[in-house]
N, C-alpha and C positions, 0 to 999 in steps of 0.2 A: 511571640509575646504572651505570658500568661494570663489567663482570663482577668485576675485580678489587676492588672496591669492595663488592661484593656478599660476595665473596669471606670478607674481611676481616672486615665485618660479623660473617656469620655466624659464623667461628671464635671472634671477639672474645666473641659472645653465650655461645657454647658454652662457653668458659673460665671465663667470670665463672660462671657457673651452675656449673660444675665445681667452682671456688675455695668458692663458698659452701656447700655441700654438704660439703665436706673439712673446711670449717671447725667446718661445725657437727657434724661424725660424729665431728673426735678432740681437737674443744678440752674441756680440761677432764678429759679420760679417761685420761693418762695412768697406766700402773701408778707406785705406788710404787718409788721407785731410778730412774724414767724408763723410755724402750725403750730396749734393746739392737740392736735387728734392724730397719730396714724391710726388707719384702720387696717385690716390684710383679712384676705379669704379667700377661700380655693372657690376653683373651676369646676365642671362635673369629675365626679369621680364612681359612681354607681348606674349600673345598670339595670332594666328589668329583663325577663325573661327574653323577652323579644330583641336583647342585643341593643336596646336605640338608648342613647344616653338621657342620665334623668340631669335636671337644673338643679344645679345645689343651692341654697335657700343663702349659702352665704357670700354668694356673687351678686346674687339681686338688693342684700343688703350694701354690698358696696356701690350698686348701682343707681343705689334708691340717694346713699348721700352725697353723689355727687352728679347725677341724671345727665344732663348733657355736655357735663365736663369731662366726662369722661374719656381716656384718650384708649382705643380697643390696639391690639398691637398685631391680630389677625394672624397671629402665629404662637408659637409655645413662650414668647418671652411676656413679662405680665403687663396687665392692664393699669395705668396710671389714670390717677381724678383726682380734681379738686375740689369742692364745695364746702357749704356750711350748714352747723345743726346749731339751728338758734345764732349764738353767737360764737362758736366752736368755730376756728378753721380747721380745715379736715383734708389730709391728702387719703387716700385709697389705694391699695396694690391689694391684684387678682390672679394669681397666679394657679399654674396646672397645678394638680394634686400628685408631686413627685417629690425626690428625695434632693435638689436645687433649692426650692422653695423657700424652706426655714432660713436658711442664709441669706436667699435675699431679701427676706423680710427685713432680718436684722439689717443690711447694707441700709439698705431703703432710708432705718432710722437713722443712721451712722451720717447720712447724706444731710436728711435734712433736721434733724436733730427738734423731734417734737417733743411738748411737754408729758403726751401722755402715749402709749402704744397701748394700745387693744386689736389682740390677734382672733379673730374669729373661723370655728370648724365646724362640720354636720356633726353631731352628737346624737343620742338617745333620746334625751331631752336637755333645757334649756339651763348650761351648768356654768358656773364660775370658777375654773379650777385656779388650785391656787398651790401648786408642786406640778413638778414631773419629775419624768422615772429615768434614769440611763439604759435605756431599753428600747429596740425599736424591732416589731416582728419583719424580719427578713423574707420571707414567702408572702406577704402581701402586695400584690399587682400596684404600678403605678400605672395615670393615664395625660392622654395628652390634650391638647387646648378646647380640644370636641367632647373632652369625653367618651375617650376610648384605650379600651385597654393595652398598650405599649408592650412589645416585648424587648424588655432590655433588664438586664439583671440588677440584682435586687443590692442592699448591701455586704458587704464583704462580714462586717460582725456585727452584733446583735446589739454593739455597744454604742451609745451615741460618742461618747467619750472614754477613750482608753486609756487615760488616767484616772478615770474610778470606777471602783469595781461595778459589776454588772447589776440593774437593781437600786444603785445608790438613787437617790431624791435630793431634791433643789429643791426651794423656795420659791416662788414669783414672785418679783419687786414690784406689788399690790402698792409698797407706800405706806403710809400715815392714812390715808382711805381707806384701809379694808376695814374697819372697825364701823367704819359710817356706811361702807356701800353690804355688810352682812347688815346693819340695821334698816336700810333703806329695802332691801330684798325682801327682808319678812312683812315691812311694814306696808310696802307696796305691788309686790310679784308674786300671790298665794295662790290667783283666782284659777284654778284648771282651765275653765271657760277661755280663756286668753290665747290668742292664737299660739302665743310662746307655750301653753301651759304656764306647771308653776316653776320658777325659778330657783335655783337651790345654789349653795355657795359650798365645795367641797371642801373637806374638812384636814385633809392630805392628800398628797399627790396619787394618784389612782393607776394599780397593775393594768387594769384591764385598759388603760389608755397609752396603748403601744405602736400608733402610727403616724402619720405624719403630722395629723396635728400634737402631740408629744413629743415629736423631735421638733415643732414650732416653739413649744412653750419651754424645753431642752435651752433650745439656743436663746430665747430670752432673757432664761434662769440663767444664762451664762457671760451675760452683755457686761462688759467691766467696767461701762459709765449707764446705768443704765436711765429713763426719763425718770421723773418723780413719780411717775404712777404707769407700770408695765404688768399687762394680765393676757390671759388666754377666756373667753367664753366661748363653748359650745352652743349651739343653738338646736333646739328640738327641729326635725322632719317637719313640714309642712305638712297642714292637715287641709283636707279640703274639704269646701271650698278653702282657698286661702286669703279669701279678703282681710285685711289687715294686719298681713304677715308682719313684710317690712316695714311699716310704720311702727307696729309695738316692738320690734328689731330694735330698731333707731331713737325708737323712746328709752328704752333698755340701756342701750350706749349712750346715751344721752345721761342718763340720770346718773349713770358710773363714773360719767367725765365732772361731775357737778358736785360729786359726793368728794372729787379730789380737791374744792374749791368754796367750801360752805359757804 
């Protein structure tokens, strides 16, 4: 069988296994009224010198809005949670930082059909993208539920989608909100001081954003019912200390879900 063949396979297995897992953790469970909020973030995916995996800031945000709801799955397939922000209901998916992911985020929605998806990534700093690229760097390592580097091959092309050319850009279905949640960014998210720092809302879909969170905001930009309000934010590095991470996290999403609801 040829590598690519192999390839495929494998991804193939991993999704089906992913799909059924999702299916069975939130059929049937919705709250009454429905969700309000998905939320989705990766698992560790960085290292320091020393090998030990670091905590990526956007699992502790999914952890923060749903604290002991949360269901851990103790393996590679992702973590499910329920809770609420304010009066939001809010499902959570956690999944490893690999190339399965972006799909079953989308599944997730597909599943239980929330009003709003917000997908969140580690970024540089604390950004609101609002595009992606059909572009995904192929030599960038995936890892597994611990946070460690996997060796298993990468994608086959460079393309997320091989009906457009390579390079092409989508839209995010931001909504009838992106107008109110750029006024709400300037007029509330400046202050550097802010555990987030400051808040920026990109202006088009960005080259330099070619990895899995890109093939997240990819398959968003590609969802054919999508909710009335669907976005990807990056969230800045934790600085330490990190008191007040996750709270100004969750105030961030929080204000984004409210800007779809004046």
């Amino acid at each position: 069988m040829r590598f690519e063949e192999n390839q495929a396979r494998w991804l193939s297995d991993r999704h089906k296994a992913g799909v059924a897992h999702l299916s069975d953790a939130l059929r049937g469970k919705n709250p009454p009224g429905g969700v309000d909020l998905l939320l989705t973030g990766f698992r560790s995916f960085t290292q320091d010198y020393s090998g030990r995996p670091q905590v990526n800031p956007t699992s502790l945000i999914m952890t923060g809005a749903t604290g002991s709801n949360e269901t851990k799955s103790g393996n590679w397939l992702p973590d499910v949670g329920w809770g609420r922000l304010g009066q939001l209901r809010v499902v959570t998916i956690t999944a490893n930082t690999d190339h399965n992911s972006p799909e079953l985020f989308v599944e997730a929605c597909r599943i239980i059909r929330p009003r709003m998806f917000i997908a969140t990534g580690l970024g540089g700093s604390t950004l609101l993208e609002t595009g992606a690229t059909n572009f995904i760097r192929t030599t960038r390592p995936v890892y597994d539920q611990v946070g460690m580097r996997m060796d298993v091959p990468g994608p086959v092309s460079s393309t997320l989608s091989d009906d457009l050319p390579e390079g092409a850009t989508l839209s995010l279905p931001w909504g009838k909100a992106l107008p109110r949640i750029k006024s709400l960014v300037e007029a509330r998210w400046q202050d550097a001081g802010c555990p987030l720092g400051v808040v920026s809302v990109a202006q088009t879909a960005r080259t330099e954003n070619d990895y899995i969170c890109n093939a997240t905001a990819w398959a968003l930009a590609q969802m054919p019912a999508p909710p009335e309000l669907a976005g990807f934010v990056h969230f800045a590095p934790m600085r330490l200390p990190r008191e007040g991470y996750e709270a100004f996290a969750l105030m961030l999403l929080t204000d984004i879900a409210r800007a779809n609801n004046p």
